[in-house]
TORLOFI-410177 format. One line per 8 residues: number of its first residue (from 1); their letters; for each residue x, y, z of N, C-alpha, C. Coordinates in steps of 0.02 Angstrom, whole numbers, always signed. Example, Ala and Ser with C-alpha at 12.3 -4.5 7.8 and 13.67 -1.06 7.14 Angstrom:
% residues 2
1	as	+660:-284:+390:+615:-225:+390:+660:-165:+390; +642:-112:+354:+684:-53:+357:+645:+2:+394
//
This chain:
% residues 100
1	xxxxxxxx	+2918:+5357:+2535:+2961:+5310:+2567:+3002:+5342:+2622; +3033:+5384:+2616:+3058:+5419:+2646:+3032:+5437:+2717; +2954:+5455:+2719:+2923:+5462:+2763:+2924:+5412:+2825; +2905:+5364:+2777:+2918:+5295:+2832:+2974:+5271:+2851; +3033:+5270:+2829:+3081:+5284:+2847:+3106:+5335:+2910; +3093:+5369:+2892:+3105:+5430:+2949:+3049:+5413:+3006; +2974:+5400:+2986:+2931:+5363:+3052:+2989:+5300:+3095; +3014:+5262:+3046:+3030:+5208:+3100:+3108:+5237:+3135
9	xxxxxxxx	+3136:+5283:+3110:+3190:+5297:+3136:+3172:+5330:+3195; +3113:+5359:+3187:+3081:+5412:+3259:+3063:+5375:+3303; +3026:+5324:+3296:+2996:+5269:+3334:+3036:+5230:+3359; +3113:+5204:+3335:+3173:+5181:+3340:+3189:+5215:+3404; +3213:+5285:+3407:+3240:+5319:+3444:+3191:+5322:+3489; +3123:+5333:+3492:+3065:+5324:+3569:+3078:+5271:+3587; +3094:+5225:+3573:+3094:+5159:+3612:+3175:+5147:+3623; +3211:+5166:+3593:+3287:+5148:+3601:+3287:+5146:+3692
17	xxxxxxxx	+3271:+5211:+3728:+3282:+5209:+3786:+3262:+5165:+3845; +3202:+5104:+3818:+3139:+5081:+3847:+3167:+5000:+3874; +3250:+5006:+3857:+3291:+4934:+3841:+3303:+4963:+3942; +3328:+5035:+3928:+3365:+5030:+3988:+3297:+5036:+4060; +3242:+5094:+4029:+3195:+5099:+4072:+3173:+5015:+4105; +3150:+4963:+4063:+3139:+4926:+4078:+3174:+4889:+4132; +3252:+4880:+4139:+3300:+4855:+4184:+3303:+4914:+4240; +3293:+4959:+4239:+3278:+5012:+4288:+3223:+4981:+4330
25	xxxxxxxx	+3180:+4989:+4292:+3107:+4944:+4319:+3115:+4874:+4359; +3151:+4836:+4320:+3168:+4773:+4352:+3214:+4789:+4426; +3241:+4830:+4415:+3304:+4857:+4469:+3258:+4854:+4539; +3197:+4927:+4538:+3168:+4936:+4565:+3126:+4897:+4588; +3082:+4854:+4560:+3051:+4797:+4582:+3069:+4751:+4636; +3143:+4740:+4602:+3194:+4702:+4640:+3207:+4716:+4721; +3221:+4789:+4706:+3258:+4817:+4757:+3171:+4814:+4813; +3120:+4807:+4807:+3078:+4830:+4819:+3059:+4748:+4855
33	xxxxxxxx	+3050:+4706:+4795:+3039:+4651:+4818:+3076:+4618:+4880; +3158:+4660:+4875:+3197:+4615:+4944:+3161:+4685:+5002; +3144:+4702:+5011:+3104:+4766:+5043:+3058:+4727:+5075; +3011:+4699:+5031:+2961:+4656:+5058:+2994:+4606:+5101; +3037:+4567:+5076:+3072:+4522:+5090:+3098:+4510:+5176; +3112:+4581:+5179:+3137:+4601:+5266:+3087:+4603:+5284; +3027:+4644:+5261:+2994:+4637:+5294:+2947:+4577:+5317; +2954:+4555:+5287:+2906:+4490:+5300:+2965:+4443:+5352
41	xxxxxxxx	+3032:+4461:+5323:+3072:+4425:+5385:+3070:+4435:+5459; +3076:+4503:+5450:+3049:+4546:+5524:+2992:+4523:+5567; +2955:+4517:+5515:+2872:+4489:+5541:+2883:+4419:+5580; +2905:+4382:+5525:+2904:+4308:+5552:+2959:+4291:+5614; +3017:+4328:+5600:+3077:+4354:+5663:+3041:+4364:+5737; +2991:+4424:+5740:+2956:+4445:+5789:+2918:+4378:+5813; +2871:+4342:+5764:+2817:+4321:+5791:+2872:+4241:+5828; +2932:+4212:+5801:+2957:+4171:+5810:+2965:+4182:+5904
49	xxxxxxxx	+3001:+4270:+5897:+3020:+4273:+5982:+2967:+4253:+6015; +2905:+4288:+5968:+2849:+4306:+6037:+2841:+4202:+6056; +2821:+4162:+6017:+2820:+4101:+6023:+2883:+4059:+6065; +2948:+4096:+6067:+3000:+4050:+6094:+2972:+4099:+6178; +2960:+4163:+6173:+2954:+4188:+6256:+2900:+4134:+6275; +2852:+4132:+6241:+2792:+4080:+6244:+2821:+4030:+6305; +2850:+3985:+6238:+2867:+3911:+6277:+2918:+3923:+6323; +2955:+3979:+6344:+3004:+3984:+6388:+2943:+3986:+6445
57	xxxxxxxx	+2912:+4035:+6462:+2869:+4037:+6501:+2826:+3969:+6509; +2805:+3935:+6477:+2766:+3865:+6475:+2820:+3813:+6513; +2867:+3813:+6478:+2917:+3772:+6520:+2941:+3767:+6571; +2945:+3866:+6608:+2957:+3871:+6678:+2908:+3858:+6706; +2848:+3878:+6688:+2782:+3843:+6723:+2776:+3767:+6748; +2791:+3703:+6690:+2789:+3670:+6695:+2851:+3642:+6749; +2912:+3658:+6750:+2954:+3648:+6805:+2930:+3664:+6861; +2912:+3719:+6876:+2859:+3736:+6933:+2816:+3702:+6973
65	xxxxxxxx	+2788:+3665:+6919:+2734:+3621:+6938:+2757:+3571:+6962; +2828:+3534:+6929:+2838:+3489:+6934:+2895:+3459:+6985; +2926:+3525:+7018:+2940:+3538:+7087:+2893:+3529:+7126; +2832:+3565:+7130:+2773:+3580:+7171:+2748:+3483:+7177; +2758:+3446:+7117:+2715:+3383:+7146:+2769:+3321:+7163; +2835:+3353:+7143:+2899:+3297:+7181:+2895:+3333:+7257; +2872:+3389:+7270:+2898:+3395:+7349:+2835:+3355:+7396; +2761:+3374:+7340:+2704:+3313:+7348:+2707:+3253:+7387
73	xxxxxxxx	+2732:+3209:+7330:+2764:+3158:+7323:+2800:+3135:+7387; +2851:+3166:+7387:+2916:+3147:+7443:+2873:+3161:+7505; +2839:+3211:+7545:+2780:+3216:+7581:+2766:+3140:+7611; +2713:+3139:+7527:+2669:+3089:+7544:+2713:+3002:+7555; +2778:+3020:+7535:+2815:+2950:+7549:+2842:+2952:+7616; +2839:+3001:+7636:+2881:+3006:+7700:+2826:+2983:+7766; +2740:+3005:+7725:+2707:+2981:+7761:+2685:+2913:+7764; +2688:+2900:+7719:+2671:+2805:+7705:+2763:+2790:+7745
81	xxxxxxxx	+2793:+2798:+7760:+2861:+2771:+7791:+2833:+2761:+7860; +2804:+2819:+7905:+2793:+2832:+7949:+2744:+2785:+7982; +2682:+2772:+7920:+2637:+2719:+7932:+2666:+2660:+7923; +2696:+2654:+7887:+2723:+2577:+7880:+2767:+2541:+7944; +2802:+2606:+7992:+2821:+2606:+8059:+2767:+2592:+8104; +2727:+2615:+8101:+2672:+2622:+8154:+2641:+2565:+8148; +2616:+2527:+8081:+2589:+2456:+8078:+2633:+2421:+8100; +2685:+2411:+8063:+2738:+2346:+8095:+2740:+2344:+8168
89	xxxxxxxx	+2740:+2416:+8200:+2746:+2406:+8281:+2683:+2363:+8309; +2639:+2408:+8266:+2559:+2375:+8296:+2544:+2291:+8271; +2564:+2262:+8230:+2580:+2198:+8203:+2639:+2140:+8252; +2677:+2182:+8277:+2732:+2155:+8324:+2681:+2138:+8389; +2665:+2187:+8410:+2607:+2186:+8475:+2539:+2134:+8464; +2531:+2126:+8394:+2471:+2107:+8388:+2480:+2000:+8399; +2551:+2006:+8364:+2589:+1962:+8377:+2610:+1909:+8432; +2628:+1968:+8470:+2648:+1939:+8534:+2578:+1905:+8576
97	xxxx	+2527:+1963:+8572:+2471:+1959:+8604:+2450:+1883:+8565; +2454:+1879:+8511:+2409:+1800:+8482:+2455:+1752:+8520; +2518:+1770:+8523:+2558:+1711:+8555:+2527:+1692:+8616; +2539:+1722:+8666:+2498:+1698:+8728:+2451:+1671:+8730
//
């Protein structure tokens, strides 16, 4: 009896320490897991800039463009103004001439 006794008291004491190893373990995991944690923040942090430089650039582009087809535009209105002068004159003349 005795024997076994003294087995479980030995076996008692090997594992007594295995309460704290274990939360050590957990500690580390932990500490490890927020480790991952940055890093994967970092990752997604980076890839967010690279996507906002993205559309910054897409957007100045598109302003670009969209300067480039209002100055178009105003151009091409300034030229229909010009024609619309030039008919009416030629319509005034064409006018007069039917009168006679």
């Amino acid at each position: 009896m005795s024997y076994r006794r003294d087995h479980r008291s030995s076996k008692s004491a090997l594992f007594d320490g295995l309460d704290n190893l274990e939360e050590g373990g957990i500690r580390a995991s932990s500490s490890f897991s927020h480790d991952v944690k940055d890093h994967d923040n970092g990752k997604a942090i980076e890839s967010l800039h690279d996507r906002v430089a993205f559309l910054k650039r897409l957007t100045g582009d598109i302003h670009d463009e969209v300067e480039s087809h209002n100055r178009m535009l105003d151009r091409m209105g300034n030229g229909m103004d010009a024609t619309r002068g030039i008919m009416s004159g030629t319509m005034d003349r064409f006018k007069k001439a039917a009168a006679l």
